[in-house]
Residue, then its C-alpha position, 0 to 999 in steps of 0.5 A: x273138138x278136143x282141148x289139150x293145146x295149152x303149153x305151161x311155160x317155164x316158171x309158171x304157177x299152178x295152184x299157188x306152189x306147183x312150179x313148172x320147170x320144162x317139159x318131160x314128154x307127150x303122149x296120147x292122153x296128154x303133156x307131162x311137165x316137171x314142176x317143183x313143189x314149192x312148199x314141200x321143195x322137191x320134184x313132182x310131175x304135172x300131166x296136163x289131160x288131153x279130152x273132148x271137148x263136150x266131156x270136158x266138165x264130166x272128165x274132171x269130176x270122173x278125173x278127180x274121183x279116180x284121183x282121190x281113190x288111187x291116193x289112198x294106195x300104199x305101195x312102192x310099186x305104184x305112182x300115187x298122184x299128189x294133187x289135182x286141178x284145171x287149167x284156165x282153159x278147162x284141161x285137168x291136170x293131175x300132180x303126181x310124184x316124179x319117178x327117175x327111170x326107164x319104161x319097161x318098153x325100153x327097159x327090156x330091150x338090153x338083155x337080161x336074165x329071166x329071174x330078172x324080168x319074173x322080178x319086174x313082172x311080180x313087183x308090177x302084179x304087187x302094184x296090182x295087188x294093193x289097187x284091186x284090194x281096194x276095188x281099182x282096175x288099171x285097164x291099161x296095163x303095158x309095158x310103157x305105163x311100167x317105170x323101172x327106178x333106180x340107177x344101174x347096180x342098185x335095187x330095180x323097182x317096177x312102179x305102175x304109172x297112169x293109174x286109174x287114167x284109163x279108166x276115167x277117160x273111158x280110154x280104152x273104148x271111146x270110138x272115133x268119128x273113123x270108128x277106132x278104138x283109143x288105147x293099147x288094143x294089144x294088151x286088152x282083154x277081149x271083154x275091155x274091148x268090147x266095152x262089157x260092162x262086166x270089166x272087173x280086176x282079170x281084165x288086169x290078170x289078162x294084160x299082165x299075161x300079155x306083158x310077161x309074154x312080151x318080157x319072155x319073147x319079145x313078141x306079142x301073142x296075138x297078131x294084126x297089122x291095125x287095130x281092128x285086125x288086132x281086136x279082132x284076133x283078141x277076140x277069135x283067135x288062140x294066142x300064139x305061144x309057140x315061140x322057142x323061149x317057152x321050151x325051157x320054161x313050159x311052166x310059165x308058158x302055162x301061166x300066160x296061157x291061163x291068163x289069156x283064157x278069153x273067158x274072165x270066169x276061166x282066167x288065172x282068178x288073180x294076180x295073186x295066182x299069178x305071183x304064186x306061180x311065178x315065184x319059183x322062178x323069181x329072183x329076192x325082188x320078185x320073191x319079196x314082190x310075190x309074197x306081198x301080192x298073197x299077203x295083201x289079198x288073201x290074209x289081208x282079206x281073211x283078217x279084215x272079212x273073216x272069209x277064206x282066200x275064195x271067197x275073198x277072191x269073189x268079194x274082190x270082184x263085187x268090190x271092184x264092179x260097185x266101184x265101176x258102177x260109182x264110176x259109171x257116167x249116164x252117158x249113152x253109148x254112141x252109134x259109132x261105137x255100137x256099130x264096131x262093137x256088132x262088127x268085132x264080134x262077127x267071126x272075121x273070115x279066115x284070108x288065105x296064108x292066114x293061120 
């Protein structure tokens, strides 16, 4: 059973000063809602949580938790929730500040120039960048949880929405009672999807490989008509990069190709190797985006640790798996998803007309 049926209505209160407005969308982890902030007087963003039922209580602590730690993030390239509570009925519900734009799902369906797209993919790896820094994985890292701001013929910003909600629903790999796996399979790394308890910061470094690649191409490097067929291509078979948009930047090909080693130990080793080898190809925003992500995690850590760019790189990563560890709950996996995690790792038989 799951909770997430309740509907605010128009000029509801919550917390004594989030006032709702209407309704903004719906989706798969719950309802958004605009409110008014009626202290500070300005627009914010309510989503109300949709989750199990018996997980109701351990989500609003994991909920909260996660909340407190993005709060403390400092960039223009990430939404930052405001507050956070329960309905009456038990749902979580986090505020968070409104965002006037356009998903890059959407977004990037008119035309535009490739400078352009580098841009918006530097200034997501920046959003990125300032998160890792702080020990924080996204693990849902796709163009529909990336908001570009900003009205026609002014300053683009890509902002990173949803922070943390992956990962404190324990989206990405909760199993169903039909055994599916919950999330965007598309996007994630082999390692995500086979819920390794090793997920650190290059599960991020590999969705944002699959993005640029859906940015450059339009099409996704890995094929399958479902879910499971889809995760099981992740997890067995090469990325398609043979598309003809690489042919005039075989560079950046390379760099989705580094970013889609399966093996997290052999990836492009961060979003800041990511922004360095984009940045030839970058417009002003994106050369601003790029030299912001090496600023926060190199000389950011060599001034605060004292250790070279390396080093700071491996730090990152123990950072980022002690806060996966706080984060852990003493939940024991369940059968159904054992049972899927045995049959995605068996080598899936190759059909005929298959490549």
């Amino acid at each position: 059973m799951t909770i997430g049926g309740t509907k605010l209505r128009r000029g509801e209160v919550l917390l004594g000063r989030f006032r709702v407005d209407g309704l903004l969308g719906e989706g798969g982890m719950g309802t958004v809602y605009l409110a008014w902030h009626l202290s500070l007087d300005m627009p914010v963003a309510i989503k109300v949580i949709r989750a199990p039922l018996e997980q109701s209580a351990q989500l609003h602590i994991r909920l909260q938790r996660e909340a407190r730690a993005i709060a403390r993030l400092r960039s223009e390239y990430v939404c930052r929730p405001l507050d956070f509570g329960s309905l009456e009925s038990g749902e979580p519900f986090l505020v968070m500040e409104y965002l006037q734009g356009i998903p890059l799902s959407q977004y990037a369906r008119a035309r535009h120039d490739l400078s352009h797209l580098v841009d918006l993919a530097l200034q997501t790896a920046a959003g990125l960048a300032e998160a890792h820094r702080f020990g924080l994985i996204h693990r849902d890292v796709k163009p529909s949880n990336i908001l570009v701001t900003g009205a026609p013929g002014s300053r683009c910003i890509a902002k990173l929405v949803d922070f943390g909600l992956a990962k404190a629903l324990d989206f990405d790999t909760v199993i169903t009672g039909a055994g599916q796996v919950l999330g965007t399979p598309e996007f994630m790394s082999p390692e995500q999807a086979m819920s390794s308890p090793d997920v650190d910061f290059r599960t991020d470094v590999w969705s944002l490989g699959v993005v640029l690649h859906w940015l450059v191409t339009g099409t996704m490097p890995f094929d399958g008509a479902t879910r499971m067929r889809m995760l099981t291509s992740i997890l067995h078979d090469e990325p398609n990069l043979a598309h003809a948009a690489w042919a005039q930047v075989p560079a950046l090909r390379e760099t989705v190709a580094l970013c889609l080693v399966k093996a997290p130990e052999r990836r492009l080793k961060s979003v800041a190797a990511f922004a360095e080898r984009l940045e030839p190809f970058a417009g002003e925003e994106g050369r601003i985006a790029a030299s912001i992500v090496k600023a926060t995690l190199t000389d950011a850590w060599s001034t605060t640790h004292g250790t070279p760019p390396d080093e700071a790189i491996a730090f990152m990563g123990a950072a980022t798996t002690a806060v996966s560890e706080v984060s852990a709950t003493a939940e024991t996996a369940a059968t159904g998803r054992t049972q899927f995690a045995q049959e995605l790792r068996t080598p899936r038989p190759r059909g005929q007309g298959e490549k």
